[in-house]
C-alpha positions as CSV (number, residue, x, y, z in Angstrom):
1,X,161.3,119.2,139.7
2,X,161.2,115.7,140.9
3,X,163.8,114.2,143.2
4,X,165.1,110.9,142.5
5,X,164.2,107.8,144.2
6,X,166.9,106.0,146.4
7,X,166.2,103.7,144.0
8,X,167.7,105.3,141.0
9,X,170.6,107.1,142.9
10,X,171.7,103.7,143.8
11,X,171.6,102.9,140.5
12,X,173.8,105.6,140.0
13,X,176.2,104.9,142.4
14,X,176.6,101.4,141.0
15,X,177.5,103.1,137.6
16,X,180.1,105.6,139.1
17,X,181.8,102.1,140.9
18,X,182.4,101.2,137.9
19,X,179.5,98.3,138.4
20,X,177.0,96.9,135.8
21,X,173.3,97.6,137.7
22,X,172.1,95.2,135.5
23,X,173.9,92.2,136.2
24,X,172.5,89.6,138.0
25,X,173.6,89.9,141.0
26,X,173.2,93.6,141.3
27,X,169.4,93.9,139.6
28,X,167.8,94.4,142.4
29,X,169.8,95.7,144.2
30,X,168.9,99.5,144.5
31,X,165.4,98.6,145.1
32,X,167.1,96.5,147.9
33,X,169.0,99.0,149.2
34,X,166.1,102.0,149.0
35,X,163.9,99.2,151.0
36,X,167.1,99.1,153.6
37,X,167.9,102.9,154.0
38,X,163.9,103.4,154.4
39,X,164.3,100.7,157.5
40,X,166.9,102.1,158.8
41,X,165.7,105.6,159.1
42,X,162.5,105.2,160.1
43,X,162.6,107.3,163.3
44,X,162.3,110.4,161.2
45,X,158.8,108.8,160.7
46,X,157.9,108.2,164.2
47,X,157.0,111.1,166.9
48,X,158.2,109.6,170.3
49,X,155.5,111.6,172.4
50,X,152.9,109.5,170.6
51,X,155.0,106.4,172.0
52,X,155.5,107.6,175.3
53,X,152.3,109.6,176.0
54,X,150.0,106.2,176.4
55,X,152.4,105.2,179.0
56,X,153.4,107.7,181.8
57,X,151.9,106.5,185.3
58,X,151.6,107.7,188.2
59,X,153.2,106.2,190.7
60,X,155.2,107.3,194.0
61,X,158.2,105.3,193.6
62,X,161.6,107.1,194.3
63,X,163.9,104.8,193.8
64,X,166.5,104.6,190.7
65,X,165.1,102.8,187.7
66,X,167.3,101.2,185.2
67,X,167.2,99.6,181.7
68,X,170.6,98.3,180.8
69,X,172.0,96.2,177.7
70,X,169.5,98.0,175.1
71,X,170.6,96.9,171.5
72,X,170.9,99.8,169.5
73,X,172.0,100.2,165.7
74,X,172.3,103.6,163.8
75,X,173.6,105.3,160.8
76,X,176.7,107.8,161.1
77,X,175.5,111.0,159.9
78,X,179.1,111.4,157.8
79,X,179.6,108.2,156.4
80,X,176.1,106.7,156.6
81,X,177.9,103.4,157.9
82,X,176.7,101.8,161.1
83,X,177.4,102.1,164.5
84,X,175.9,99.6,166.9
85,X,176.3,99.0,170.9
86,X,175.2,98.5,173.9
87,X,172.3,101.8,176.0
88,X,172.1,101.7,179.6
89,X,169.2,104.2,180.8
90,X,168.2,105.1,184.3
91,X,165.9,107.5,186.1
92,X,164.6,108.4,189.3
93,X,161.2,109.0,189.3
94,X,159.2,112.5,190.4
95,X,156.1,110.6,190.5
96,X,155.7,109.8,187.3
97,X,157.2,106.5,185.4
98,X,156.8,104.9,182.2
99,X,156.2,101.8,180.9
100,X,159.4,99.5,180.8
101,X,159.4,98.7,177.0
102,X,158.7,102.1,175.9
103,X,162.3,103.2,176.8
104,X,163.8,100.7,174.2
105,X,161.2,101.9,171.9
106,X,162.7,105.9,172.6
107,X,166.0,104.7,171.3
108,X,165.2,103.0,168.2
109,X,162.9,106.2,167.3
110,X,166.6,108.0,167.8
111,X,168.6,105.7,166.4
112,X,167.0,104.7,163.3
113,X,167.9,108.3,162.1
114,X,171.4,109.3,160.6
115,X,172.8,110.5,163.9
116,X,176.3,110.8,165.7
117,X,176.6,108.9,169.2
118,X,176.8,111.8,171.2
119,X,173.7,113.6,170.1
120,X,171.8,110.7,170.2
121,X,172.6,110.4,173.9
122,X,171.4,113.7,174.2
123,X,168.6,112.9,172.8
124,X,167.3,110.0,174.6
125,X,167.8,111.6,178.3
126,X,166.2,115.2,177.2
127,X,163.5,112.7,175.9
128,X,163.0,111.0,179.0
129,X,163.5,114.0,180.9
130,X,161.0,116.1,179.1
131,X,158.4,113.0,179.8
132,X,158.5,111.9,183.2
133,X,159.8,115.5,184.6
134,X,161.9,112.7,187.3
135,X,164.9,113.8,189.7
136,X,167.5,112.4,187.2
137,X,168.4,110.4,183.8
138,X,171.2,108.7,182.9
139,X,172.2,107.6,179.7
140,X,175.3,105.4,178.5
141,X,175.6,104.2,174.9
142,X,178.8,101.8,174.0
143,X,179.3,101.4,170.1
144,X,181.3,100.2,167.6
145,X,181.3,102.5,164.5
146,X,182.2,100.7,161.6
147,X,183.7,104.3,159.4
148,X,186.5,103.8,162.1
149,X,186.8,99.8,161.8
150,X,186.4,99.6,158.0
151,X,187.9,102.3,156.7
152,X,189.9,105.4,158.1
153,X,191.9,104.1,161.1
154,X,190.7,100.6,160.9
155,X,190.6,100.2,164.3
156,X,188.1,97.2,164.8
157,X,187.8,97.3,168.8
158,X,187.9,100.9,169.4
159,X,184.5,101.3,171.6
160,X,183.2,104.9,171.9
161,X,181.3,105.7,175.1
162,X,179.1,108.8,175.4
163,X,177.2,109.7,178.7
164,X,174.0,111.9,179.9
165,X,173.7,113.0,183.4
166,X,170.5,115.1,183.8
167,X,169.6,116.3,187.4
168,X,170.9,114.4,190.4
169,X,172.9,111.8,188.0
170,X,175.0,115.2,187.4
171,X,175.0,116.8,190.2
172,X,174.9,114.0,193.3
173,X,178.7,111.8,192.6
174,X,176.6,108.9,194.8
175,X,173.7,108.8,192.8
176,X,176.1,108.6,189.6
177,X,178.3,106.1,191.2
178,X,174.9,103.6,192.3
179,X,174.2,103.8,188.4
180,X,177.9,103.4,187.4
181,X,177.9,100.2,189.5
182,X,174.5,98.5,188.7
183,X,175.4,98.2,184.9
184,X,178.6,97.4,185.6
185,X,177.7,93.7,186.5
186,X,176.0,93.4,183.3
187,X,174.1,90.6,181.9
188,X,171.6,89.3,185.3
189,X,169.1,87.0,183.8
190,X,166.5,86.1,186.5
């Protein structure tokens, strides 16, 4: 038996609003939105190790390397509304390192999924982790979800902040606390 298309189910979800699909402004709309929802989730079509793979080095450096202010936008897995932020990543290399823009890369392949924030932190650090094989990771999303600011609670500022500490991020407070205060300053454009 054939599945629907986004397409049509949209179509049907206009219907059940109470909506005319075939107005004008709404005509084109389900192709629209199967187009978006097919942007959106495109990470389920991606396989990160084909990212990544082309670009471990080696390289004996040993000190912390961090990616801060990554934009991120994702789907909530219960309400399929968005949830966007701010991903600070670090590592300390075991000599291995990858290249710089593959780690924004990692978390649009995780985020352009229907995800909650805290697995999706998960998911980015065992990633990296599982990679480089480096001393530590550290990951730090901030996000606004808009199922709390639009509906629900309505709270429009409410940030949620999830953390991954993997190796000496977890178990070395200093190491932890270096990373802690290097993103705190933020934006540092050269």
């Amino acid at each position: 038996m054939k599945k629907p298309s986004i397409e049509a189910l949209t179509k049907k979800l206009l219907m059940e609003l109470g909506e005319d699909p075939s107005r004008q402004g709404l005509k084109r709309t389900p192709r629209r939105v199967e187009e978006s929802y097919r942007y959106l989730t495109r990470g389920y079509n991606q396989d990160v190790r084909a990212v990544i793979n082309a670009a471990v080095f080696n390289e004996e450096y040993d000190q912390m390397v961090i990616m801060k202010d990554i934009d991120l936008f994702s789907l909530c897995e219960h309400h399929l509304l968005p949830f966007y932020g701010k991903c600070h990543i670090a590592y300390i290399p075991n000599g291995k390192i990858v290249g710089l823009s593959k780690i924004p890369r990692i978390v649009d392949i995780f985020a352009r999924r229907l995800q909650v924030q805290e697995r999706l932190t998960s998911q980015i650090a065992n990633c990296l982790k599982e990679a480089l094989d480096p001393l530590g990771v550290a990951v730090i999303i901030e996000a606004l979800h808009l199922c709390m600011a639009m509906r629900g609670v309505e709270k429009q500022n409410a940030t949620c902040v999830t953390s991954s500490m993997l190796g000496v991020f977890r178990n070395d407070r200093g190491t932890r606390m270096e990373f802690m205060n290097l993103i705190a300053g933020r934006k540092t454009n050269p």
